[in-house]
N, CA and C atoms as an extended XYZ file, in Angstrom:
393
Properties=species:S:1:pos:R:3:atomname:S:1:resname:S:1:resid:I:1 pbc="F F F"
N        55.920       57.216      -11.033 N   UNK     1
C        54.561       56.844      -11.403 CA  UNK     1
C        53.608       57.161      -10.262 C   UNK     1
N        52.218       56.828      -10.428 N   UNK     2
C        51.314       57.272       -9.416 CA  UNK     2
C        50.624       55.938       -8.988 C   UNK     2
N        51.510       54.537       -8.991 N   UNK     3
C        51.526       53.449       -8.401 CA  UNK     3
C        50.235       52.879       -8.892 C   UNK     3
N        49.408       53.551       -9.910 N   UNK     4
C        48.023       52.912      -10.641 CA  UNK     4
C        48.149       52.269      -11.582 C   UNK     4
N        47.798       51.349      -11.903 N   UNK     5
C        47.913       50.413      -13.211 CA  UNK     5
C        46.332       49.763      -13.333 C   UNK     5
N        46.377       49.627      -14.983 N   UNK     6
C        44.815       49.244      -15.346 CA  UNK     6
C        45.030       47.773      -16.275 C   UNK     6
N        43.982       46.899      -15.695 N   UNK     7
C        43.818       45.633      -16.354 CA  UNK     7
C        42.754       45.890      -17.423 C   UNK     7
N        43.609       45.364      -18.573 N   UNK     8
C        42.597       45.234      -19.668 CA  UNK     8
C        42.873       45.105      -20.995 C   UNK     8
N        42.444       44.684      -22.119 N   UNK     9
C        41.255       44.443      -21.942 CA  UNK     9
C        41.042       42.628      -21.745 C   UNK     9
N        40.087       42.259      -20.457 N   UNK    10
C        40.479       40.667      -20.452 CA  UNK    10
C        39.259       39.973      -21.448 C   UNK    10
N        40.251       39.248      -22.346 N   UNK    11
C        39.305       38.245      -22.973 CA  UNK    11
C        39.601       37.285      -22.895 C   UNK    11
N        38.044       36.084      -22.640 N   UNK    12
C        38.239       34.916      -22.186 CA  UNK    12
C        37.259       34.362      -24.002 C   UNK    12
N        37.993       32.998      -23.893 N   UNK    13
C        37.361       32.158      -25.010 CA  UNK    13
C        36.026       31.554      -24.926 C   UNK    13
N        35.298       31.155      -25.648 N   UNK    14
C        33.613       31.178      -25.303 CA  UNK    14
C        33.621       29.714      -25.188 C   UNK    14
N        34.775       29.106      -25.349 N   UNK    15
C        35.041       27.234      -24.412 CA  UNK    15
C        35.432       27.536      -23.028 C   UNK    15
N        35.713       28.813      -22.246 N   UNK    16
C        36.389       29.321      -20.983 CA  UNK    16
C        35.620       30.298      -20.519 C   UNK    16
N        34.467       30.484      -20.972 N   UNK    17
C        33.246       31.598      -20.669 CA  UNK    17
C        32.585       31.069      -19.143 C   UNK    17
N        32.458       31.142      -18.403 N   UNK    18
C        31.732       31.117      -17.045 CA  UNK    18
C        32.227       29.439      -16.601 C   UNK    18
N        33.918       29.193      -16.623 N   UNK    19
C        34.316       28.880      -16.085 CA  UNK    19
C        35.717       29.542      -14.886 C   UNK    19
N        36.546       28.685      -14.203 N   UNK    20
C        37.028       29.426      -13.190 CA  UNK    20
C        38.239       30.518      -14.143 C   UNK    20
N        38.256       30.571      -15.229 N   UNK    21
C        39.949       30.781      -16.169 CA  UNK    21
C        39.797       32.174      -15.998 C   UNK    21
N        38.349       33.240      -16.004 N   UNK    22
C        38.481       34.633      -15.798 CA  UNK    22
C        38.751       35.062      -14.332 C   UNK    22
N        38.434       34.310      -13.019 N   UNK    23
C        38.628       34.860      -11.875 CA  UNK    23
C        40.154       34.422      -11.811 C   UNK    23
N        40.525       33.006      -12.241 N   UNK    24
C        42.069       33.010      -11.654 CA  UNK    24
C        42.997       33.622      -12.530 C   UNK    24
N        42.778       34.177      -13.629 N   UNK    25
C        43.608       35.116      -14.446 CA  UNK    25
C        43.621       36.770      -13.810 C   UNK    25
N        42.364       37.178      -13.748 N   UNK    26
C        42.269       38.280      -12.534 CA  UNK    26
C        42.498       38.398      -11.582 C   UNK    26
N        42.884       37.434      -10.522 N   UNK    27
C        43.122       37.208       -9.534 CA  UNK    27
C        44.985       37.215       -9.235 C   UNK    27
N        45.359       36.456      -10.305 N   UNK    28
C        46.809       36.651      -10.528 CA  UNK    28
C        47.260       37.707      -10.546 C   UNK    28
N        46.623       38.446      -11.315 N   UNK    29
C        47.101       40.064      -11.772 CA  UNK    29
C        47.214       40.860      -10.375 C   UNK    29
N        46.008       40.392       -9.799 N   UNK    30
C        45.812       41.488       -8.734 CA  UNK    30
C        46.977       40.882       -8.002 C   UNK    30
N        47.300       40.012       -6.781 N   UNK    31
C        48.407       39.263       -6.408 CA  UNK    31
C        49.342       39.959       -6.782 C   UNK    31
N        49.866       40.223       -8.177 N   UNK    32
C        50.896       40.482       -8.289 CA  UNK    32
C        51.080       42.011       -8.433 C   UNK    32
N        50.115       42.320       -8.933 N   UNK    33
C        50.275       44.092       -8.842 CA  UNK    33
C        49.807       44.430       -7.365 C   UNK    33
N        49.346       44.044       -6.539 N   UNK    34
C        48.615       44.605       -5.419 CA  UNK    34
C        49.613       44.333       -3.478 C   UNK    34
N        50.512       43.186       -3.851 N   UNK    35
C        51.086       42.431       -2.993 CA  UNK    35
C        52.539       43.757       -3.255 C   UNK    35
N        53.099       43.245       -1.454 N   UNK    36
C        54.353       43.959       -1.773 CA  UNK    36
C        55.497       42.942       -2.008 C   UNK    36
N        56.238       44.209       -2.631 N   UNK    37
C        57.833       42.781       -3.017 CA  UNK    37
C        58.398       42.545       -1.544 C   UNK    37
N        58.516       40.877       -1.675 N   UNK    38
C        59.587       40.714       -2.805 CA  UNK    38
C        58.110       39.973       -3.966 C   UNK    38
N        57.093       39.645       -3.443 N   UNK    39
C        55.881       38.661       -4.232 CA  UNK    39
C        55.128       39.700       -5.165 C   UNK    39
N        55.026       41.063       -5.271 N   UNK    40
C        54.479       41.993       -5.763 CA  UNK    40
C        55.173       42.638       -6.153 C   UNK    40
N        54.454       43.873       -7.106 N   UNK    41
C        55.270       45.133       -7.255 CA  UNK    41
C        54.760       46.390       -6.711 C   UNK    41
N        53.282       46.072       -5.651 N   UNK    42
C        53.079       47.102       -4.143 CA  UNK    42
C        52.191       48.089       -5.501 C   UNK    42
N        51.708       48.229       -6.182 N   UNK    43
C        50.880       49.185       -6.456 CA  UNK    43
C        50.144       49.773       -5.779 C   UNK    43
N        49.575       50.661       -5.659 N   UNK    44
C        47.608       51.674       -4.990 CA  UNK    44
C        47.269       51.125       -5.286 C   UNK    44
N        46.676       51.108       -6.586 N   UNK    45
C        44.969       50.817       -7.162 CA  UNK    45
C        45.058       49.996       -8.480 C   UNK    45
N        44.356       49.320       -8.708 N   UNK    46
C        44.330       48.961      -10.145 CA  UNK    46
C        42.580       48.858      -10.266 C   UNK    46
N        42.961       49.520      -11.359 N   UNK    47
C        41.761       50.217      -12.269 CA  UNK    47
C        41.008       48.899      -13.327 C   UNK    47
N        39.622       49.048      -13.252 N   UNK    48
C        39.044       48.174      -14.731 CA  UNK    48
C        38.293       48.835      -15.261 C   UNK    48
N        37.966       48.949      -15.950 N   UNK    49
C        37.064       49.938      -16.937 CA  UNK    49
C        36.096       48.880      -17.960 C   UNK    49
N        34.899       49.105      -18.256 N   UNK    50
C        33.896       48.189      -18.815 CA  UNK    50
C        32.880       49.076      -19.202 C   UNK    50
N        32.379       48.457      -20.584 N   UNK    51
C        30.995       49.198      -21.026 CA  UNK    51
C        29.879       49.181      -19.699 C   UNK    51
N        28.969       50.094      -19.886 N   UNK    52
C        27.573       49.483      -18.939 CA  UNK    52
C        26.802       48.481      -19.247 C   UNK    52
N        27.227       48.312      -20.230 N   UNK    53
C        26.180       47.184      -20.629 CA  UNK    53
C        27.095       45.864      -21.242 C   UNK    53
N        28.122       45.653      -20.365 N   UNK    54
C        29.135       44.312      -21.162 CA  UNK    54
C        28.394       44.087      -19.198 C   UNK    54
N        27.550       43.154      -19.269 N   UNK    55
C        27.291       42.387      -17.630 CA  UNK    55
C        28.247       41.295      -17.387 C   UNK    55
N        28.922       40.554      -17.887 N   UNK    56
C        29.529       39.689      -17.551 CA  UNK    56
C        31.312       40.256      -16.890 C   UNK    56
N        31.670       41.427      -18.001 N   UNK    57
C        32.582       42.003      -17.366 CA  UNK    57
C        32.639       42.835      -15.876 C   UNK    57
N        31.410       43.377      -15.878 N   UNK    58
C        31.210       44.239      -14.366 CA  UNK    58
C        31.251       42.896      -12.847 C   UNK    58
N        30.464       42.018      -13.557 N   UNK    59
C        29.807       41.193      -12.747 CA  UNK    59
C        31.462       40.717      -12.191 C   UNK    59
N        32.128       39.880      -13.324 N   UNK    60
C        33.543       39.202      -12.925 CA  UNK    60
C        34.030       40.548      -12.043 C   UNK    60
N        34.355       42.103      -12.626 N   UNK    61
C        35.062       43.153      -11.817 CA  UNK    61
C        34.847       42.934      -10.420 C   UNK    61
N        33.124       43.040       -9.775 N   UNK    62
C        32.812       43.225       -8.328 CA  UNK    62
C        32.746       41.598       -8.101 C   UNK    62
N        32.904       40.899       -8.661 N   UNK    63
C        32.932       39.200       -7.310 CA  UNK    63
C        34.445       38.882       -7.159 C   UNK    63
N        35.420       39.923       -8.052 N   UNK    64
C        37.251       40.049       -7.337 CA  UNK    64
C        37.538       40.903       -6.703 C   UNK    64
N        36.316       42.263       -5.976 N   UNK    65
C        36.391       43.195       -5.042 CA  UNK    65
C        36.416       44.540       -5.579 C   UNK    65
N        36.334       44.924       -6.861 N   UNK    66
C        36.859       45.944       -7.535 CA  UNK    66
C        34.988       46.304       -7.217 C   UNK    66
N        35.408       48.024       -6.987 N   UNK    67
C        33.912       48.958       -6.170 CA  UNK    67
C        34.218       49.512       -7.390 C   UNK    67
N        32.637       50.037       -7.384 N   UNK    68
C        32.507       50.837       -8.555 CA  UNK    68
C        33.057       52.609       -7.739 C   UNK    68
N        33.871       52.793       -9.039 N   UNK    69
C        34.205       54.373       -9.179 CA  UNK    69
C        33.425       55.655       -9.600 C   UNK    69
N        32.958       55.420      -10.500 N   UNK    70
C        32.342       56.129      -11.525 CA  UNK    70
C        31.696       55.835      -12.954 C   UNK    70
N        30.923       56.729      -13.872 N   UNK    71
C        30.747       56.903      -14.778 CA  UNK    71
C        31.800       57.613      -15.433 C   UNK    71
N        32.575       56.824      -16.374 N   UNK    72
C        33.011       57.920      -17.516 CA  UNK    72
C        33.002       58.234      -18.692 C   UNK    72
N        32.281       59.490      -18.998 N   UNK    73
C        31.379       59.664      -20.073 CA  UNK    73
C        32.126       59.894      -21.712 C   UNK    73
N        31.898       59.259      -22.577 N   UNK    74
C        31.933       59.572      -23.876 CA  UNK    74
C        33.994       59.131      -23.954 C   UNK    74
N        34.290       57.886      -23.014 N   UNK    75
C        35.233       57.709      -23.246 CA  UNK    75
C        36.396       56.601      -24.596 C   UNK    75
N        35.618       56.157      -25.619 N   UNK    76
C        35.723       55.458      -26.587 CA  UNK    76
C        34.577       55.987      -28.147 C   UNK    76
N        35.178       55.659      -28.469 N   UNK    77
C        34.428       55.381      -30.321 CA  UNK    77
C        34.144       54.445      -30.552 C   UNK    77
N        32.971       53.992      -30.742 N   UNK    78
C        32.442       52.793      -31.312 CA  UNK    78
C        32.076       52.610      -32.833 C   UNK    78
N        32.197       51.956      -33.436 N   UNK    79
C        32.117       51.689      -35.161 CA  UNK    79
C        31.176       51.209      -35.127 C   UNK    79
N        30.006       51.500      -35.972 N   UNK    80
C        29.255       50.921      -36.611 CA  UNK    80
C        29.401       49.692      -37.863 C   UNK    80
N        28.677       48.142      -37.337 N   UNK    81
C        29.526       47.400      -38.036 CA  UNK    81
C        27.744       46.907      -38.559 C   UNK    81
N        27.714       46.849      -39.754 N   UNK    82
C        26.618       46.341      -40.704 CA  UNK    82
C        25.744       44.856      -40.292 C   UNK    82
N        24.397       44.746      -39.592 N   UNK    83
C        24.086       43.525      -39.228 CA  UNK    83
C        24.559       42.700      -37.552 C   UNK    83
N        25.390       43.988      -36.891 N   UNK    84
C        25.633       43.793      -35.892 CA  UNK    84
C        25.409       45.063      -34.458 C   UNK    84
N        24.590       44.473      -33.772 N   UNK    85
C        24.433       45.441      -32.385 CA  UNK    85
C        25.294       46.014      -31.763 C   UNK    85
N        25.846       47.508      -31.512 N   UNK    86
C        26.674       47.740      -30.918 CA  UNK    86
C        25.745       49.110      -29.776 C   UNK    86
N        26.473       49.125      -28.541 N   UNK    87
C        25.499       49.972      -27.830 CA  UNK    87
C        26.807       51.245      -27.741 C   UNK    87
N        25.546       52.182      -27.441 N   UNK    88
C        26.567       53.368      -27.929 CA  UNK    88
C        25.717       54.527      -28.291 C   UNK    88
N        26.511       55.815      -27.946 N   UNK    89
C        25.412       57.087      -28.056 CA  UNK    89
C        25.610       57.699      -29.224 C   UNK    89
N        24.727       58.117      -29.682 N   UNK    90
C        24.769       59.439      -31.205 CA  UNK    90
C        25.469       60.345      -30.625 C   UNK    90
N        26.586       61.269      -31.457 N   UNK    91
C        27.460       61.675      -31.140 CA  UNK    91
C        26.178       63.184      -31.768 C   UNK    91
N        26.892       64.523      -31.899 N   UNK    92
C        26.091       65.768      -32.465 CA  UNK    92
C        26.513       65.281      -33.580 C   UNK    92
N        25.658       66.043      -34.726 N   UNK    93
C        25.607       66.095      -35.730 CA  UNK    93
C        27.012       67.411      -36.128 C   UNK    93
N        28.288       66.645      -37.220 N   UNK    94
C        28.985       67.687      -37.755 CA  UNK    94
C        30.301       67.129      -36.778 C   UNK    94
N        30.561       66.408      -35.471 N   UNK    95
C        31.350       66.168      -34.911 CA  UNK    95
C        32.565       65.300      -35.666 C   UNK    95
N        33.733       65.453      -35.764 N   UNK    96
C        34.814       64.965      -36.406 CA  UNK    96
C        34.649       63.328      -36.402 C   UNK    96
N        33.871       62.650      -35.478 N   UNK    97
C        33.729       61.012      -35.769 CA  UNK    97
C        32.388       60.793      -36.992 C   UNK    97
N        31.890       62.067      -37.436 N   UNK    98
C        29.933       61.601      -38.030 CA  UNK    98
C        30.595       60.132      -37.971 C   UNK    98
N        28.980       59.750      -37.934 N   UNK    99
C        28.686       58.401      -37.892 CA  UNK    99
C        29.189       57.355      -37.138 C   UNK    99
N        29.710       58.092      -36.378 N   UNK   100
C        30.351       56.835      -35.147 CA  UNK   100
C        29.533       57.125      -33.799 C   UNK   100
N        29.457       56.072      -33.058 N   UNK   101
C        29.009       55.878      -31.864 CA  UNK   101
C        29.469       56.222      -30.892 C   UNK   101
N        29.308       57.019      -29.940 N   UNK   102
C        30.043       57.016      -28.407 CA  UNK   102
C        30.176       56.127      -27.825 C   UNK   102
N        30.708       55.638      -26.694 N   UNK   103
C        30.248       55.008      -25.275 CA  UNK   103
C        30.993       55.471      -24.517 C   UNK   103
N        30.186       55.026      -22.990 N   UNK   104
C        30.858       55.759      -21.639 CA  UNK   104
C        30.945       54.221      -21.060 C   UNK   104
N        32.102       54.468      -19.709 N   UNK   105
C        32.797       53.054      -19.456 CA  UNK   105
C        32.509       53.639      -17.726 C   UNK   105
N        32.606       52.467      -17.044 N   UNK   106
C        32.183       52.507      -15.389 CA  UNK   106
C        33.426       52.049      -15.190 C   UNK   106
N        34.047       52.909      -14.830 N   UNK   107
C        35.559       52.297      -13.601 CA  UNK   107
C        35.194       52.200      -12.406 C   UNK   107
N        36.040       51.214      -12.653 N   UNK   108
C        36.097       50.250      -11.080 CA  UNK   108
C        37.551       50.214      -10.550 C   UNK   108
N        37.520       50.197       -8.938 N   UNK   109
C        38.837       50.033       -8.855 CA  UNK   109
C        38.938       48.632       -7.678 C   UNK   109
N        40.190       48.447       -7.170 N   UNK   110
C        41.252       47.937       -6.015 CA  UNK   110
C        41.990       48.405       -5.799 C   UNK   110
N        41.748       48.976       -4.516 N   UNK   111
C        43.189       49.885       -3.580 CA  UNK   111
C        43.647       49.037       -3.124 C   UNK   111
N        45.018       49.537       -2.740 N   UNK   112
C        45.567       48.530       -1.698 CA  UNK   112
C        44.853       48.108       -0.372 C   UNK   112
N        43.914       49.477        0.249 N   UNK   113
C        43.407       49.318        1.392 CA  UNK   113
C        42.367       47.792        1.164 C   UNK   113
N        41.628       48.366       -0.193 N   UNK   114
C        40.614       47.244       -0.224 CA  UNK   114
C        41.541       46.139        0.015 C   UNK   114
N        42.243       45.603       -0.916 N   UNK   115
C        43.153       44.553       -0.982 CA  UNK   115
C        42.882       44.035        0.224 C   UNK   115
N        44.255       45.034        1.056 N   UNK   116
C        44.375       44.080        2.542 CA  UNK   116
C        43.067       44.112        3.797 C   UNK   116
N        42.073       44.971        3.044 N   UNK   117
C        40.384       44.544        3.939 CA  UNK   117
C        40.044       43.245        3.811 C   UNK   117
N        40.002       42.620        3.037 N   UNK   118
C        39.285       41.449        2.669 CA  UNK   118
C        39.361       41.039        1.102 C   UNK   118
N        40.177       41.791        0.330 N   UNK   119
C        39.910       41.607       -0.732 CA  UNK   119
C        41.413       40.400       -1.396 C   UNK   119
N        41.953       40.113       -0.727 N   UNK   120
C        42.658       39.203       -0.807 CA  UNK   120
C        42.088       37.784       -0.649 C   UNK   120
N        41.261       38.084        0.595 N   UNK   121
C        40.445       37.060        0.707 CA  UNK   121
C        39.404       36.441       -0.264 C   UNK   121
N        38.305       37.083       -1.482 N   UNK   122
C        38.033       37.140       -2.332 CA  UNK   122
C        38.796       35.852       -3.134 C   UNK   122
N        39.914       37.026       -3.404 N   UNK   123
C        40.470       36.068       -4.371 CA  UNK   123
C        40.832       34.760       -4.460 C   UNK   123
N        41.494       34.333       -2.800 N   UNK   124
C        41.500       33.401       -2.385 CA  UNK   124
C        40.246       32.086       -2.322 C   UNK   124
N        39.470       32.718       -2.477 N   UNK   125
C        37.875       32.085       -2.660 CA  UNK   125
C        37.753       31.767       -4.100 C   UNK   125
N        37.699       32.480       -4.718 N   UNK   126
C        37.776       32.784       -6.547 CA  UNK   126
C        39.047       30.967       -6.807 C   UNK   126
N        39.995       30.942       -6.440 N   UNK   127
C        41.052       30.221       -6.689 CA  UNK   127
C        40.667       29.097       -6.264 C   UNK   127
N        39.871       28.657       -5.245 N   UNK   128
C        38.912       27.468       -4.506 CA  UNK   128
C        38.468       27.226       -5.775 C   UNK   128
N        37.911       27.904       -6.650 N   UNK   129
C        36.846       27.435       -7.987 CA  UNK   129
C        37.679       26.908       -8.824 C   UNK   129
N        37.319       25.807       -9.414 N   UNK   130
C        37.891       24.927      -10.322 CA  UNK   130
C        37.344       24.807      -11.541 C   UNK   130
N        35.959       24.744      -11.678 N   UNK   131
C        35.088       24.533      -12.501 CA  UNK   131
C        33.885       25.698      -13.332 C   UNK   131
């Protein structure tokens, strides 16, 4: 393998919405993918990927250390669902999805380097939160 692994997709319950249950569930992950064994399994990087416009997901990504990577463009299909907002680009006209939506996703990552910079530390902070 190329020691990368990607978290996702995390969903939290809207009784567990902007309490501590999304940093210490993310925080676990990382711990355990990011740490070496015998407590880890020593990965590089772990990857998150998020709409541009989901703010609560980016926001949780960078306050557990994960830097933004990039733009990546036109990487999902979005459905158009009747009476409901979905963000998302017009695809050309005649393209094998008609009528479906694009979107592009911002990866983010955690290297190991970040990790053992300070980004352990993070988490360790994140896990202080209770509430």
């Amino acid at each position: 393998t190329n020691l990368v692994t990607e978290i996702g997709p995390a969903i939290v319950l809207p009784a567990f919405q902007r309490t501590h249950v999304a940093s210490h569930a993310v925080g676990l992950l990382l711990k355990y993918l990011l740490d070496i064994a015998p407590s880890g399994l020593g990965f590089r990087k772990v990857k998150w990927t998020a709409s541009p416009f989901n703010v609560p997901s980016n926001r949780l990504a960078k306050r557990m250390g994960f830097k933004f990577d990039g733009l990546i463009r036109w990487t999902s299909v979005v459905v158009r669902v009747e009476g409901y907002q979905k963000d998302g680009k017009e695809a050309r006209a005649g393209d094998a999805g008609d009528g479906l939506l694009g979107r592009d996703s911002n990866e983010l990552a955690v290297c190991w380097d970040d990790w053992e910079g300070g980004g352990r530390e993070l988490v360790e902070q994140a896990f202080a939160r209770v509430a």
